[in-house]
VOTI-282336 format. One record per residue (C-alpha): residue number from 0; chain; x, y, z. Coordinates in nm, 3 decimals. Layout:
N
<pt zagu="NUM" minu="A" px="X" py="Y" pz="Z"/>
...
***
This chain:
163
<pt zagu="0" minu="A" px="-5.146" py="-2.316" pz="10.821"/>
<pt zagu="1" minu="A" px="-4.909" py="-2.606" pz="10.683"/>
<pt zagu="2" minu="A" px="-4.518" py="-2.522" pz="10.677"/>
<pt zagu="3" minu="A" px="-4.552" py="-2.640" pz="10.379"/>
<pt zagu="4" minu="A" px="-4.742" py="-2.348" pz="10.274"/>
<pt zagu="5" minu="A" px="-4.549" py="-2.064" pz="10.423"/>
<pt zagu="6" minu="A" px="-4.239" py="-2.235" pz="10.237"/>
<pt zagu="7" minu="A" px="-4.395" py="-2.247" pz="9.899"/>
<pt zagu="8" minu="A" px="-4.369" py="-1.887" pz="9.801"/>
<pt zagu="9" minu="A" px="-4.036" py="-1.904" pz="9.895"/>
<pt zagu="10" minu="A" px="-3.971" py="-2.193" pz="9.666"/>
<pt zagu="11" minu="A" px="-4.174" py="-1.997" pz="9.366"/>
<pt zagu="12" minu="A" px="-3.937" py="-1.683" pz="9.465"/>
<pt zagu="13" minu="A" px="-3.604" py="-1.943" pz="9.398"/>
<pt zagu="14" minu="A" px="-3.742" py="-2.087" pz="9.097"/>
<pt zagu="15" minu="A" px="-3.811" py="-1.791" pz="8.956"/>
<pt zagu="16" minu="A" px="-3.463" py="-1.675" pz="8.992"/>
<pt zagu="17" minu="A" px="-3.306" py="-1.961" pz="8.831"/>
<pt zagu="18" minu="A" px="-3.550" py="-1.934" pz="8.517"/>
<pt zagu="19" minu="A" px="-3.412" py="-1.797" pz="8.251"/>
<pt zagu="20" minu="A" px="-3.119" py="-1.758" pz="8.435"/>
<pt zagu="21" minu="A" px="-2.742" py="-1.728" pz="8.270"/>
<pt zagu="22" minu="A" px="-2.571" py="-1.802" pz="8.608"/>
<pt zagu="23" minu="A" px="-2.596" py="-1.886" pz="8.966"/>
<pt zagu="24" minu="A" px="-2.329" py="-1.923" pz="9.236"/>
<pt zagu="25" minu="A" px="-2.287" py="-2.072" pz="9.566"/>
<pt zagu="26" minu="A" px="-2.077" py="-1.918" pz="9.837"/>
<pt zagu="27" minu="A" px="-2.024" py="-1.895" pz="10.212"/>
<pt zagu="28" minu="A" px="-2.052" py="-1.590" pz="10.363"/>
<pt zagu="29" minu="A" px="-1.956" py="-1.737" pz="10.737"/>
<pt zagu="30" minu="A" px="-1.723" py="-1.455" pz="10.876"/>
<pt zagu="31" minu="A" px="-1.788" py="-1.144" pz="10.667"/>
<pt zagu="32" minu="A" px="-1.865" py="-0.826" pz="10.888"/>
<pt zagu="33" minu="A" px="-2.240" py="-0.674" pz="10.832"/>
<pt zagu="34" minu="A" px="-2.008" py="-0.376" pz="10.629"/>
<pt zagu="35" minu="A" px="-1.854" py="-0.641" pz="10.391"/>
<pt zagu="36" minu="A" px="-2.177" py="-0.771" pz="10.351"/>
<pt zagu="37" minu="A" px="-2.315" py="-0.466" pz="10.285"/>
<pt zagu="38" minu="A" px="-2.048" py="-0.386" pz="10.066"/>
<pt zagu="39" minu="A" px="-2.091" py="-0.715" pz="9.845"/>
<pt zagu="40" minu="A" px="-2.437" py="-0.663" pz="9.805"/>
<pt zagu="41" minu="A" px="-2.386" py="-0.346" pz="9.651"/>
<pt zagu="42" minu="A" px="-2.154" py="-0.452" pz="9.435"/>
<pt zagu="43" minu="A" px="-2.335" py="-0.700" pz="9.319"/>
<pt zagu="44" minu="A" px="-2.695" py="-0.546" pz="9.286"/>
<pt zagu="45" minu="A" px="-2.523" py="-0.239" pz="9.073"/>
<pt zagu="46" minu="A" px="-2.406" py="-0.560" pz="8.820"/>
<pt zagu="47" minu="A" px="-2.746" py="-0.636" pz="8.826"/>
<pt zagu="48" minu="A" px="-2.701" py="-0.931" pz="9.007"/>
<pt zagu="49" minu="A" px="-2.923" py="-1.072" pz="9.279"/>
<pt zagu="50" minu="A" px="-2.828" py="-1.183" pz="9.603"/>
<pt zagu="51" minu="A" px="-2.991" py="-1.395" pz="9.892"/>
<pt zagu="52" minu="A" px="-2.955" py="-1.614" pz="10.136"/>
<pt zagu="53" minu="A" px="-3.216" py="-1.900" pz="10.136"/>
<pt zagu="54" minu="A" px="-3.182" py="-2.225" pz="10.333"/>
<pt zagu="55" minu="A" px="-3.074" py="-2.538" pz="10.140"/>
<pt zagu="56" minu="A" px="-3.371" py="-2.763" pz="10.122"/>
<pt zagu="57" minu="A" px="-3.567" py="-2.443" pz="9.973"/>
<pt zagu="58" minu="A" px="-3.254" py="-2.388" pz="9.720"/>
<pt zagu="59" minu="A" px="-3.239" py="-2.791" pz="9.658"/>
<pt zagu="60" minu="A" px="-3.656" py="-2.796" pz="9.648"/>
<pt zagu="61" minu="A" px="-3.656" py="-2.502" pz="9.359"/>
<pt zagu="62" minu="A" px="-3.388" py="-2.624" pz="9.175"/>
<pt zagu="63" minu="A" px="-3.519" py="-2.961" pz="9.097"/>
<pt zagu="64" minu="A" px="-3.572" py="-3.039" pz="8.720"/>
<pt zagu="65" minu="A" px="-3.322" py="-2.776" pz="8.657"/>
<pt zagu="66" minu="A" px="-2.962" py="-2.757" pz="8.542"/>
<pt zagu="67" minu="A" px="-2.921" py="-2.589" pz="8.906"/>
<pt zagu="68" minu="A" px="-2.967" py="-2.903" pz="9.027"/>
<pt zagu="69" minu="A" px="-2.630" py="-3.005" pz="9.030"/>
<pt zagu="70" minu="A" px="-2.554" py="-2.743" pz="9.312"/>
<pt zagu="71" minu="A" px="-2.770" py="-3.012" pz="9.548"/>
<pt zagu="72" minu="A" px="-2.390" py="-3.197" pz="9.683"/>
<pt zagu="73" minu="A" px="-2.298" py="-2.780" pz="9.767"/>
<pt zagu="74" minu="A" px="-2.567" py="-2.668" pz="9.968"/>
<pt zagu="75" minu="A" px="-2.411" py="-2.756" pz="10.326"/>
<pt zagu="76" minu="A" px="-2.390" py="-2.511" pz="10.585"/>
<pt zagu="77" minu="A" px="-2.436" py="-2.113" pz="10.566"/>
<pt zagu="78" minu="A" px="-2.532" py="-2.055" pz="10.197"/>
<pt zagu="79" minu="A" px="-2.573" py="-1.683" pz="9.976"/>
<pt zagu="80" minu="A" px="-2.708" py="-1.782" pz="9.652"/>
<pt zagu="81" minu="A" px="-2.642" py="-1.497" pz="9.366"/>
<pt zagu="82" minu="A" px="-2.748" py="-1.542" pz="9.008"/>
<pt zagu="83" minu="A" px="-2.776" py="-1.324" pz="8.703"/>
<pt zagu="84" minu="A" px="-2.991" py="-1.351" pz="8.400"/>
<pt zagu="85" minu="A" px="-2.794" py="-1.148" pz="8.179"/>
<pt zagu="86" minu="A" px="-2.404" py="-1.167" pz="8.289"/>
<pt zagu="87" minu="A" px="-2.310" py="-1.566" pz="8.300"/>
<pt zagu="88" minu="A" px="-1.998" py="-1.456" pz="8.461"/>
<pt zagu="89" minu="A" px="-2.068" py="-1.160" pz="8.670"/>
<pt zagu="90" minu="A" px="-2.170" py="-1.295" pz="9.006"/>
<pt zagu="91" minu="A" px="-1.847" py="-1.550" pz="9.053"/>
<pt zagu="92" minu="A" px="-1.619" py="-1.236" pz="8.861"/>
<pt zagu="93" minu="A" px="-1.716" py="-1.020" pz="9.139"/>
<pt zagu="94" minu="A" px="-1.738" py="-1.262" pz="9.462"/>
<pt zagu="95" minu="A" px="-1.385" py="-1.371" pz="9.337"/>
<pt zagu="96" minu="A" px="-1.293" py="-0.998" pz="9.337"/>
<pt zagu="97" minu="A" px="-1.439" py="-0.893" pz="9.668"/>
<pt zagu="98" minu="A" px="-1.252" py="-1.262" pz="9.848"/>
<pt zagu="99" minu="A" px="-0.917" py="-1.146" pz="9.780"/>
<pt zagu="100" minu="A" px="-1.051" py="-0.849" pz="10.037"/>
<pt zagu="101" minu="A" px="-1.254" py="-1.100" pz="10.261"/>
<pt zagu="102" minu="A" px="-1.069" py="-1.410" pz="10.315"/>
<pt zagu="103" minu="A" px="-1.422" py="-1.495" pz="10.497"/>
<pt zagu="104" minu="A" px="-1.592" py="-1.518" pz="10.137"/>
<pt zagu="105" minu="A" px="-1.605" py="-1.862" pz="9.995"/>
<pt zagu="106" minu="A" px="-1.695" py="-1.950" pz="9.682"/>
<pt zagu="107" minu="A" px="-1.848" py="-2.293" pz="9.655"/>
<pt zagu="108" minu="A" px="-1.963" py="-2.373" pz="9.304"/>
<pt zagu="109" minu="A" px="-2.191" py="-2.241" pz="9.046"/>
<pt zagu="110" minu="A" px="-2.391" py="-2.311" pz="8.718"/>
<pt zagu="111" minu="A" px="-2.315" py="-2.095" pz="8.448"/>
<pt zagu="112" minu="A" px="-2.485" py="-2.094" pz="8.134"/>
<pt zagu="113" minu="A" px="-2.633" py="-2.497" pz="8.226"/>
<pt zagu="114" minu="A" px="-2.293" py="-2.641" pz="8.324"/>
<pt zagu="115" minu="A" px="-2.178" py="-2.733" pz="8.669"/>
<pt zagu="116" minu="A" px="-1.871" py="-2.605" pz="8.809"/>
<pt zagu="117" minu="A" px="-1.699" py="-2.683" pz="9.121"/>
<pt zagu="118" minu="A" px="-1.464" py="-2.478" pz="9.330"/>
<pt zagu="119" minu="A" px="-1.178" py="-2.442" pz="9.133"/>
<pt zagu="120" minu="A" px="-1.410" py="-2.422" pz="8.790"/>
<pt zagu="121" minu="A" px="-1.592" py="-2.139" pz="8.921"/>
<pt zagu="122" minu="A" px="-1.256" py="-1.969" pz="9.039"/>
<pt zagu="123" minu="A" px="-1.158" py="-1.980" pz="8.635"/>
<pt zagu="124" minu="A" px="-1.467" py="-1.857" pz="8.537"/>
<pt zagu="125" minu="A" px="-1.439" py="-1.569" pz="8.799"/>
<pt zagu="126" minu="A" px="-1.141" py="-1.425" pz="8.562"/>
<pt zagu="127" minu="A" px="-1.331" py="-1.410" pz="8.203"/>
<pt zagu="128" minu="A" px="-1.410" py="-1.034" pz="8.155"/>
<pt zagu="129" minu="A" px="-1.787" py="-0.973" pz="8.086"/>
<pt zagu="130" minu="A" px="-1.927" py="-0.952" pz="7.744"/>
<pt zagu="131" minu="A" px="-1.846" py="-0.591" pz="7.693"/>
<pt zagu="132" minu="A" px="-1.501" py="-0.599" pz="7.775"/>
<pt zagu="133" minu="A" px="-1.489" py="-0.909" pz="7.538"/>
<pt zagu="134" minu="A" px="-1.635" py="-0.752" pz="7.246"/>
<pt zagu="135" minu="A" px="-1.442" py="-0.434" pz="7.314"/>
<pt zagu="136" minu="A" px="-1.108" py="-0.635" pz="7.238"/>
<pt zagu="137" minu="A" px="-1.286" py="-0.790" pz="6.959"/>
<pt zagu="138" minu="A" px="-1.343" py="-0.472" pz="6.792"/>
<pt zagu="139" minu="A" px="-0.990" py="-0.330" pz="6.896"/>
<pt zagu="140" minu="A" px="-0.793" py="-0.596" pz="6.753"/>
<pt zagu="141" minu="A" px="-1.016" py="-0.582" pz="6.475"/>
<pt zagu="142" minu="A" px="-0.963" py="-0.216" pz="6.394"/>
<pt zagu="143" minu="A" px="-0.566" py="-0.223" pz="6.496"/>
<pt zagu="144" minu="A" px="-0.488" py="-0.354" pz="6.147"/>
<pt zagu="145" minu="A" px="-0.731" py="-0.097" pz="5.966"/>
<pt zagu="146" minu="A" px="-0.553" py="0.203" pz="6.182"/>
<pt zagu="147" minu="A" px="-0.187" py="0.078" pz="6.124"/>
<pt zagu="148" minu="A" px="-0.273" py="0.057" pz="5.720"/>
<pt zagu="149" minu="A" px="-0.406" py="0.443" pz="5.714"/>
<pt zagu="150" minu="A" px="-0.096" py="0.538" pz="5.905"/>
<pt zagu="151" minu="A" px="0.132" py="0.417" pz="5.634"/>
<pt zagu="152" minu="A" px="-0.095" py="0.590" pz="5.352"/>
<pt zagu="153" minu="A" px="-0.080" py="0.870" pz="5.500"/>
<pt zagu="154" minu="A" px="0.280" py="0.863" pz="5.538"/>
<pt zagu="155" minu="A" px="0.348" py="0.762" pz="5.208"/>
<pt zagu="156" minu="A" px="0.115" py="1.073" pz="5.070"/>
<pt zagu="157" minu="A" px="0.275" py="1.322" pz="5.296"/>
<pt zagu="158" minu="A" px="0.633" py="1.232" pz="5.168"/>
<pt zagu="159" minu="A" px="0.483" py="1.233" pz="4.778"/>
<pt zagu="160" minu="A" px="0.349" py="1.566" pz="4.875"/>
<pt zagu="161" minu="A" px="0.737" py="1.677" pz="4.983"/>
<pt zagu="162" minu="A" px="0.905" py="1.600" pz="4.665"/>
***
């Protein structure tokens, strides 16, 4: 049997990771303990994120003809590749998190939502909430205004219900 042919399904397991997917981030992992690992993992599979570690000419080989193909001048050296198909900014919001623990962790670029960002992009995308915490402030501030208004009607009636 051809190498080629025990790499393919590999390949067909990366591609079909990246379709349809809302985000995908490089990192290197060089230096975390197998607990820290294990810990990451966790954290990211319970955000319904997944997490692997592929070699780079399968990641490169998958990725071609995709907008992940701009992750090709990353993939040097020791690479964990996690995307997510629902959360664009859920796997670099929690390796960001879980570096400032593991100085080991190192967050190389990512793709989120078709656009290519590099270190320090990826480290600004790591602090926008997720999309439930965004529309939770949405609604908030949205109903603030509402609440206040009721307040002062109800104020006002209790005082015309004094005199």
């Amino acid at each position: 049997m051809a190498k080629v042919e025990l790499k393919q399904p590999i390949v067909d397991e990366i591609a079909a990771l990246f379709d349809g997917a809302a985000s995908a981030v490089l990192v290197d992992y060089r230096g975390l303990t197998v607990e820290q690992d294990t810990n990451l993992r966790k954290q990211l599979r319970e955000a319904g994120v997944t997490y692997k570690v592929y070699k780079n000419t399968l990641i490169k080989r998958a990725a071609e003809g995709t907008p992940f193909a701009a992750l090709e001048p990353n993939l040097e050296g020791p690479t964990g590749l996690a995307v997510s198909k629902t959360d664009a900014t859920a796997p670099a919001r929690i390796m960001a998190q879980f570096a400032k623990n593991a100085e080991a962790l190192e967050l190389k670029a990512g793709v989120v939502e078709g656009t290519y960002y590099d270190q320090k992009g990826i480290q600004v995308i790591a602090t926008i909430p997720s999309r439930e915490v965004l529309l939770g402030r949405l609604l908030g501030s949205m109903q603030s205004p509402i609440a206040n208004f009721a307040r002062v009607l109800n104020q006002i009636a209790e005082k015309g219900a004094e005199a």
